[in-house]
N, C-alpha and C positions, 0 to 999 in steps of 0.2 A: 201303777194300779189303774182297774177300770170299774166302769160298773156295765157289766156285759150279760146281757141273756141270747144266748146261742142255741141252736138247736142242730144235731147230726142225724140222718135219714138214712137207714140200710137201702142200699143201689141195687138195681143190675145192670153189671159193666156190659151188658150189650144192647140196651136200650140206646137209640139214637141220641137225645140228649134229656139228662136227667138233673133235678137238686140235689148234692151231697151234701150241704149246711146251709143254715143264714141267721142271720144276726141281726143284732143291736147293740153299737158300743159308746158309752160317754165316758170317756179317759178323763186320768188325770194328768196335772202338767209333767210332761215327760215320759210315759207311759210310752213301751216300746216294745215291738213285736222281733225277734230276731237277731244276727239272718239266722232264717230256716228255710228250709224247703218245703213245697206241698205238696203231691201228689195229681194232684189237679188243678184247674183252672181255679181264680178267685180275683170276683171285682166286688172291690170296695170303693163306695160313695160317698163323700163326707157333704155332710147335714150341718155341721153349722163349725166354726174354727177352723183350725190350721193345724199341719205337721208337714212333715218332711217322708219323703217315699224312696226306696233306693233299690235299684234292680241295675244287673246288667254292668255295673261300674259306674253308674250315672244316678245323680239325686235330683227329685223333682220334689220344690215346694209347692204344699196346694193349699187350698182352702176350699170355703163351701163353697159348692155349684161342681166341683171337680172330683173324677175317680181316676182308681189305676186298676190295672192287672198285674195279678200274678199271674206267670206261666210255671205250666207243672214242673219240677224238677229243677229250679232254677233259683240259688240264691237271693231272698228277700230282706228285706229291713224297713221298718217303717216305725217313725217313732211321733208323738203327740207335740205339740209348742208348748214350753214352757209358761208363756203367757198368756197365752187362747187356743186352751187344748181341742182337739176337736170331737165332734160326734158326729158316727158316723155308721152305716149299714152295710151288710156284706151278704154275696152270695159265693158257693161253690158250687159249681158243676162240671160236669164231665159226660162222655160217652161218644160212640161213635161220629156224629157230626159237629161236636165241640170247636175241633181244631179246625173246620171248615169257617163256622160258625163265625169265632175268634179272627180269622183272615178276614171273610167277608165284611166285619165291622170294620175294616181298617186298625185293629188292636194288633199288636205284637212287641217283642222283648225290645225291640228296637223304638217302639213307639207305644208304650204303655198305658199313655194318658187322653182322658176326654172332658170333655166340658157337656155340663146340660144341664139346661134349665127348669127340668121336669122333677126337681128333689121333694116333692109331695108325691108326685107320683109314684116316684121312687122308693118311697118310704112305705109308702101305702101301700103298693106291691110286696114286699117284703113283709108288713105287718100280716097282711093277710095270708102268706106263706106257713108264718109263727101261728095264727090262728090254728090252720088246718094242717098238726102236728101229730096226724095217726097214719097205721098204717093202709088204712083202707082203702078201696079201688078208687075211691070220689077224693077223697085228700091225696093221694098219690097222684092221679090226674090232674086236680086242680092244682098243686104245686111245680107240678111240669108245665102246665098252660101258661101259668102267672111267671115262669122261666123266661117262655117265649116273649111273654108280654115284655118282663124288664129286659131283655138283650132289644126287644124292638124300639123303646123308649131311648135306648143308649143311640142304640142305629141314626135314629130320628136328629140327634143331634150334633151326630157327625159327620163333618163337614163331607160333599163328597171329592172334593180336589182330595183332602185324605184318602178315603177310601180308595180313589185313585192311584195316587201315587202308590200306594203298598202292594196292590194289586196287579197280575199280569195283566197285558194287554189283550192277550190269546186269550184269557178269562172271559171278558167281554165280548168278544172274537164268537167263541164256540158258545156262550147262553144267547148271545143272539141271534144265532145260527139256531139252535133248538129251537128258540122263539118262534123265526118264522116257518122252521117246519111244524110245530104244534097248529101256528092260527094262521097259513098260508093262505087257507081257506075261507077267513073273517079278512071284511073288508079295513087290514091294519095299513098306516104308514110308517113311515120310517122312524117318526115323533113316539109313535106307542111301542116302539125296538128298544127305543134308547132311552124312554120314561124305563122300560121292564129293567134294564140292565142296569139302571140309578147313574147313566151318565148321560153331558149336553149331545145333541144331534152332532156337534160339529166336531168333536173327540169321537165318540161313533163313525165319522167319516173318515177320519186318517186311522184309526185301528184297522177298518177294512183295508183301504189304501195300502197300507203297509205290511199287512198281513195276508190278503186274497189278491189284492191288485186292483180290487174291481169297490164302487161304490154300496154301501148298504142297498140304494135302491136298484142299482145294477142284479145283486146278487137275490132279492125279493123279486123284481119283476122273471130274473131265471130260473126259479125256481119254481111260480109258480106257471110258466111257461113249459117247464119240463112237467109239470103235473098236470096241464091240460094236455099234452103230444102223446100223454099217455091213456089219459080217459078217450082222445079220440079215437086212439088206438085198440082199447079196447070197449068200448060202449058204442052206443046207437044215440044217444043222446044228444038233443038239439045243442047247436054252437050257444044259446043263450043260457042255459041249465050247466055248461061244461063254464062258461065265465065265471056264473055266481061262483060253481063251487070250489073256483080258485080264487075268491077274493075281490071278483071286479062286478059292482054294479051297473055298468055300463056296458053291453055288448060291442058297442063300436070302440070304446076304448081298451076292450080284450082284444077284438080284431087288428087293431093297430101297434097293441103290444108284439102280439102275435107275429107278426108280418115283421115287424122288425127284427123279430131274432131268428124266422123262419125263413124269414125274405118270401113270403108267398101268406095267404090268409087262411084262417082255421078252415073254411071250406075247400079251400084248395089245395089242403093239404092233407083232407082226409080223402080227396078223391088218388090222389097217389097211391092212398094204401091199397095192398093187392086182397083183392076177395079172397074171405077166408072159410073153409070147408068146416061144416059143422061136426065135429067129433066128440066126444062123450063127454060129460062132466063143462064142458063150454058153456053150455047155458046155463048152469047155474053156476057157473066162474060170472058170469053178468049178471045173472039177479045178486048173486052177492054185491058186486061194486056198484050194483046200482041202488043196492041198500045202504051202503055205506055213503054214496054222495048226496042222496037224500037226507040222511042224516044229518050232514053236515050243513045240506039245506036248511035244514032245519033250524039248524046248529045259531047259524051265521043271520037269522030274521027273530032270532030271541031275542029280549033287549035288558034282557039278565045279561 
């Protein structure tokens, strides 16, 4: 037996990620859930005793500070200590970026369990869940925020050699890749690639290595080399203005990037270019770009 108050929340299955339940349980000794299946995601956090958890063919004893997951459709069991039953909090959710979600934390069938030390937080999150139990647009939202909030808090405390390990490598590979084409333009280094991606600089370096062949900074200084060969090519814009809005505060150390992958300097290689005949719609193909790297000028001197 328990003494349990729960609450279940009408969904829509195509919301990105939404709460299907959550809870509050203080079991008695031996009080046991299963196996069953669930239809969706569910982490449970125990708050203070011990039990026993079993997914997958494998049992994991836990106690307080520790949670697991269930995965949707997947044989479960979980049962209370007889001698120090536990108590403990539960969320369920689901929707389209769940199973995203779920990986990103490093969670899965294979690796079901986490440690953290945030169990007030935990808790708290959850109560105030149960608080705001209508269906209204403000409880609805605020129980989907306070989602975000407890999968962040779980995040927060998992290791990331975890999250590593579970993870492909080409994961990291391709959001750092997006990274630097989003803030190519902010003057970023290698350090804020691999802060963004939640791994060390020097893991960041053999994923490239063995994935592109070429160095994180190898692949950031090409690219934003290939982004100035293009504004020279098509703007009027001073060699100093074409730097910023690739990223480098330094015009002589644009030029010197420059020159090494051009083998010749930004000036000297837009004298190359062949004079181009004015034809319709061309001028404002350049005040557009040239509204867009202002912006970025802009962008890039915010200190938001």
């Amino acid at each position: 037996m328990e003494k349990a108050y729960k609450l279940l929340f009408n969904t829509e299955e195509s919301d990105d990620l939404y709460v299907y339940c959550c809870g509050l349980s203080q079991t008695l000794p031996g009080h046991s859930f299963g196996p069953a299946l669930k239809p969706h995601y569910m982490i449970h956090f125990c708050l203070s005793g011990q039990g026993l958890f079993t997914i997958g063919g494998k049992n994991y004893p836990l106690k307080e500070g520790y949670g697991f997951l269930i995965v949707p459709d997947e044989l479960a069991y979980y049962v209370s200590d007889e001698n120090d039953p536990w108590t403990y909090t539960w969320i369920g959710f689901g929707g389209r970026r769940a199973s995203q979600i779920v990986s990103q934390l490093g969670l899965s069938l294979q690796q079901p369990v986490f440690k953290s030390d945030a169990s007030k937080t935990i808790y708290d999150l959850v109560k105030d869940m149960m608080d705001h139990n209508t269906f209204s647009v403000e409880d609805v939202l605020r129980r989907n925020g306070l989602l975000s909030m407890f999968l962040s808090v779980i995040a927060s405390g998992i290791s990331v050699t975890a999250r590593s390990d579970s993870g492909s490598g080409n994961d990291y590979v391709t959001k750092a890749q997006a990274f630097v084409r989003s803030n190519y333009c902010n003057p970023i280094k290698v350090t804020d690639i691999a802060n963004y991606v939640c791994i060390n600089r020097s893991y960041l370096y053999t994923l490239f290595e063995k994935t592109l062949g070429i160095s994180p900074q190898q692949y950031l200084t090409s690219y934003r080399i290939a982004k100035a060969t293009e504004l020279l090519q098509l703007t009027k814009l001073p060699i100093e203005s074409i730097a910023i809005s690739c990223g480098y505060t330094d015009p002589l150390v644009f030029s010197k990037a420059f020159k090494q992958e051009k083998n010749m300097s930004p000036s000297a290689y837009r004298k190359t270019l062949p004079k181009s005949d004015t034809k319709a719609g061309s001028k404002e193909q350049l005040k557009q770009v040239e509204q867009l790297i202002e912006e970025r000028h802009l962008s890039s001197n915010d200190p938001n």
